[in-house]
C-alpha positions in Angstrom: 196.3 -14.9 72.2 193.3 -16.4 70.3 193.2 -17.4 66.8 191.7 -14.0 65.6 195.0 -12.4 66.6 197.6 -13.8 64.8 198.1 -16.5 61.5 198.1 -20.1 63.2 200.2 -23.0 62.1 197.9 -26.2 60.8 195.8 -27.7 63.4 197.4 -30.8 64.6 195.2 -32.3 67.8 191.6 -31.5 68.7 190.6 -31.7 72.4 187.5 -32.0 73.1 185.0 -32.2 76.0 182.4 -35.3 76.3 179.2 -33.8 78.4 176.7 -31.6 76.5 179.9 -31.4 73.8 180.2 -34.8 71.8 177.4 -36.1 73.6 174.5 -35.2 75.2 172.8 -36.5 78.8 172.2 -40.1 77.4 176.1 -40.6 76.6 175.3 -41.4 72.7 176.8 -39.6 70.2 175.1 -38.8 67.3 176.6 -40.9 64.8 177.7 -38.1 62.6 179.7 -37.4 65.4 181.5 -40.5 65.3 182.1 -40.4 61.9 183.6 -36.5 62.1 186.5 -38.7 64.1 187.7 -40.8 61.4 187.3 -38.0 58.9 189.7 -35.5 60.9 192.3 -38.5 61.5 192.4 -38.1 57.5 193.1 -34.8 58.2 195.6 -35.6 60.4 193.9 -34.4 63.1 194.1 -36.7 66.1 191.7 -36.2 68.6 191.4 -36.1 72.5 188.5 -36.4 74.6 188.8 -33.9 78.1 186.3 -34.8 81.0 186.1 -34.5 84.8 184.6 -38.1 83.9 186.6 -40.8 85.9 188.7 -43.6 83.7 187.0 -46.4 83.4 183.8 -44.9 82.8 185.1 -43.4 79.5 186.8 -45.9 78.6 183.2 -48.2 78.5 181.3 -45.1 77.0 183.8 -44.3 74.4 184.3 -47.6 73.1 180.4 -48.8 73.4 180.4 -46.3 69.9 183.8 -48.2 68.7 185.9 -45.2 70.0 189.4 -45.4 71.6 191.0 -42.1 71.9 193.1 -40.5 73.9 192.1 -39.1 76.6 192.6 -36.4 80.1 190.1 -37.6 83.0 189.0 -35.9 86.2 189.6 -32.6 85.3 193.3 -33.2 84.1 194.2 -35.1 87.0 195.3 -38.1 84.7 195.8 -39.0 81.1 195.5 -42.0 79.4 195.6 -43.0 76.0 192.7 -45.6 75.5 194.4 -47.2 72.1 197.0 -48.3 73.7 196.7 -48.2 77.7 199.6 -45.6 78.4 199.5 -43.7 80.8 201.2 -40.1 79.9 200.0 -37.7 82.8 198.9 -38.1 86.6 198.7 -35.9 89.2 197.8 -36.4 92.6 197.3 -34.9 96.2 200.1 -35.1 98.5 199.4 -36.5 101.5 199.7 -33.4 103.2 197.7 -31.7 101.2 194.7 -34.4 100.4 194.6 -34.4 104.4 194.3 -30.2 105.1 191.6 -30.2 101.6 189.5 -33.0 103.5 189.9 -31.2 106.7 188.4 -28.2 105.3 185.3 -30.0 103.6 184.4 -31.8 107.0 185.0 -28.4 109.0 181.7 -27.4 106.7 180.0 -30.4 107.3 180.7 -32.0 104.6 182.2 -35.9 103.7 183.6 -35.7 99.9 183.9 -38.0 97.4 187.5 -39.2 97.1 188.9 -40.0 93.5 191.6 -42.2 94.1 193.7 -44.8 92.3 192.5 -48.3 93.2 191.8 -51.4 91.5 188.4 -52.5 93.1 186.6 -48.5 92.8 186.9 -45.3 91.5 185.5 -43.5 94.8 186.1 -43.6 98.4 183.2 -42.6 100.6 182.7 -42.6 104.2 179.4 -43.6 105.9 177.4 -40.8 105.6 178.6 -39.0 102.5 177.5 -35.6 101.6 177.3 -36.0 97.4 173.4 -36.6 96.5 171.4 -40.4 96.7 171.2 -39.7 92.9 175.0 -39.4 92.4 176.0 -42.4 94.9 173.2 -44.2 92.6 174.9 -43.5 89.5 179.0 -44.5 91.1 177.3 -47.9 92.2 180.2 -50.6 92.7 182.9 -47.8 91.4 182.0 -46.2 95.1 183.4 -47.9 98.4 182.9 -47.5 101.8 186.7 -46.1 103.4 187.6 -44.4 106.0 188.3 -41.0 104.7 191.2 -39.5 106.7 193.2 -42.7 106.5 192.6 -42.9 102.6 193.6 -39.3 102.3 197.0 -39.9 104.2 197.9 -43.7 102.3 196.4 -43.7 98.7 196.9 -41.6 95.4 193.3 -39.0 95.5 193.4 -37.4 92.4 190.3 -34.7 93.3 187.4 -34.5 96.0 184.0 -33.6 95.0 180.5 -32.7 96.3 177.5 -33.3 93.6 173.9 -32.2 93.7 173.9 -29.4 96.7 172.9 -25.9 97.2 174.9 -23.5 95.8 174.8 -21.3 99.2 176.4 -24.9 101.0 179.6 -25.2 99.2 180.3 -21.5 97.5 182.3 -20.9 101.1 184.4 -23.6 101.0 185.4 -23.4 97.3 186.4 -19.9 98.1 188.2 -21.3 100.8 190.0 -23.9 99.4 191.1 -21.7 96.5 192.3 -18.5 98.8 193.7 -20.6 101.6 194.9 -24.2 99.9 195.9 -23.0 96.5 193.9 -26.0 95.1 192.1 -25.8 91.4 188.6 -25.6 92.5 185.2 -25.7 90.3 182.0 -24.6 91.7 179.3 -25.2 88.9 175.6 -26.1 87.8 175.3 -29.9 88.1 173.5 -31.0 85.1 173.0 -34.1 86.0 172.0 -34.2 89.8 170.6 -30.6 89.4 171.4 -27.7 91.8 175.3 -27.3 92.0 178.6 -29.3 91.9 182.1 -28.8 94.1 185.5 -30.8 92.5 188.3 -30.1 93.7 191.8 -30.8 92.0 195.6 -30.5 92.9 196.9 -27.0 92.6 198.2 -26.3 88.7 195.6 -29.1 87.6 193.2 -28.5 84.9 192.4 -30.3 81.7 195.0 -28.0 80.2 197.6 -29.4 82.0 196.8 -32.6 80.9 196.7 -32.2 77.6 200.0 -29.7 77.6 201.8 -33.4 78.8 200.3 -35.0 75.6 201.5 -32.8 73.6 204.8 -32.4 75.4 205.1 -36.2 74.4 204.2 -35.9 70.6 206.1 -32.5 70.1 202.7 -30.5 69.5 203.1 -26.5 70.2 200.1 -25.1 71.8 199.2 -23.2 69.1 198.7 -26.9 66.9 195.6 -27.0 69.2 192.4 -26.8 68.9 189.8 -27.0 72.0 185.7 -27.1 71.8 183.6 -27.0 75.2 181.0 -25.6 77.0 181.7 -25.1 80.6 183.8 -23.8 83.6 186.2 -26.7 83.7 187.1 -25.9 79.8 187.8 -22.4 80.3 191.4 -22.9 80.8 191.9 -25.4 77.9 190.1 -23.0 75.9 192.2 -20.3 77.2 195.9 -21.5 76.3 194.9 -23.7 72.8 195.5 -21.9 69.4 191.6 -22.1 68.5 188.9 -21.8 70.9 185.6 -23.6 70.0 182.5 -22.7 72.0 179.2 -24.7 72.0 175.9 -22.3 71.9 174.2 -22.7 75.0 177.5 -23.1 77.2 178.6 -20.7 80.5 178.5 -17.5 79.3 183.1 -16.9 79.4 182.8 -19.9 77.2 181.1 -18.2 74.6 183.1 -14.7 74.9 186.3 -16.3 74.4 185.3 -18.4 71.8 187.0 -18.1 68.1 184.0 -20.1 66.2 180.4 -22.1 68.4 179.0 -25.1 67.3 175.5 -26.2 68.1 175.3 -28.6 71.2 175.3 -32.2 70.8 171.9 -32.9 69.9 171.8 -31.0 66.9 174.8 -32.3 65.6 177.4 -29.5 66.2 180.3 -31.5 67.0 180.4 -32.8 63.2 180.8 -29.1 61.9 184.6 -29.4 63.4 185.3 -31.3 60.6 184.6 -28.1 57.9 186.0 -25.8 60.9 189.3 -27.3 60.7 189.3 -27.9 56.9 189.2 -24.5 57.0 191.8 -23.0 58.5 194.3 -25.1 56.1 
């Protein structure tokens, strides 16, 4: 039930996605976008940032711009809260199952990316990995050399993905990793790498679920809630938070479902949450 339905109670937390939301491809918010921050903590409006964006990496990007927020990472697979280092949400593969969802990627051909829980990288990769020479580029150091089936039976994996490949490649294994493994799969447009992206999380993962445990921990109802992005992987936050925020130019169910869009990031649309919110006071 969306906010056009029924009365909602006072807005309490704001989640929000990072890429082509709060910031655009360069990672740099505008700074009116910064400021909106401090101005709906005054609201007492706290807010979260929800990516498929790996720890550490937002951690760096968020505070290069003097931001510490909370925050769900890799699709809801973990939660962190980056002003004080608390960890209030993980979930991860079971051995089991991070062994049968890699065995199903290499019986197409393909050698994921591994997102697992390490102190050296972010990534596991085997020899010949199957993600694009821009993405590996881009991981750097945060992307080690392991051997795949051994890391997928002995470490935490929190999601496997695929970056920068033909849409026709991986559409047959998402759909069978999500009829046959139960696993939360997203099959999208890479924006960065170009043609399409695979990542795969733990069944009953999504951003949602990471940000239902935050607010399971601070006694916020769903419908205190307010959620603004533009793609697949926000359609189920979008779905279940009292006010749905869409961002013109996003997937198309995006901007369906949405209650109120914003402009995208590089004209400044994030800062009009601000009045948004005032708003429904």
């Amino acid at each position: 039930m969306g906010y056009s339905d029924i009365l909602k109670p006072v807005i309490r937390l704001l989640a929000t996605d990072l890429d082509g939301t709060f910031w655009g491809p360069d990672f740099v918010p505008p700074p009116e976008h910064v400021a909106a921050v401090d101005e709906l903590a005054h609201q007492d409006v706290t807010v979260l940032a929800a990516t498929s964006r790996r720890p550490r990496v937002t951690k760096q990007r968020l505070g290069d711009h003097g931001l510490a927020l909370p925050a769900v990472l890799i699709d809801g697979a973990v939660g962190i809260d980056f002003r004080t280092g608390e960890r209030f949400h993980e979930a991860v593969f079971g051995a089991e199952a991070a062994r049968d969802t890699l065995a199903a990627f290499q019986a197409h051909g393909l050698d994921p990316c591994l997102y697992v829980d390490d102190s050296e990288i972010d990534i596991a990769v085997s020899t010949s990995p199957s993600t694009c020479a821009q993405h590996l580029e881009r991981l750097g150091r945060m992307a080690g050399t392991r051997d795949l089936a051994e890391t997928a039976m002995t470490m935490a994996v929190y999601a496997f993905s695929v970056l920068g490949l033909d849409r026709e490649v991986l559409a047959p294994l998402a759909r069978e990793l999500a009829d046959a493994y139960g696993t939360t799969v997203v099959l999208f447009p890479e924006p960065d790498y170009g043609r399409f992206g695979l990542i795969v999380n733990p069944q009953g993962v999504s951003k949602w679920s990471g940000i239902e445990a935050y607010c399971t921990l601070y006694g916020i109802e769903p419908d205190e809630v307010a959620a603004v992005g533009d793609g697949l992987n926000d359609l189920e936050m979008l779905r279940q938070a009292g006010v749905r925020i869409g961002v013109r130019g996003g997937c198309y169910e995006i901007v369906e479902m949405a209650d109120f869009l914003i402009e995208p990031p590089e004209r400044g649309g994030w800062h009009k949450l601000v009045g948004i919110l005032e708003s429904l006071r």
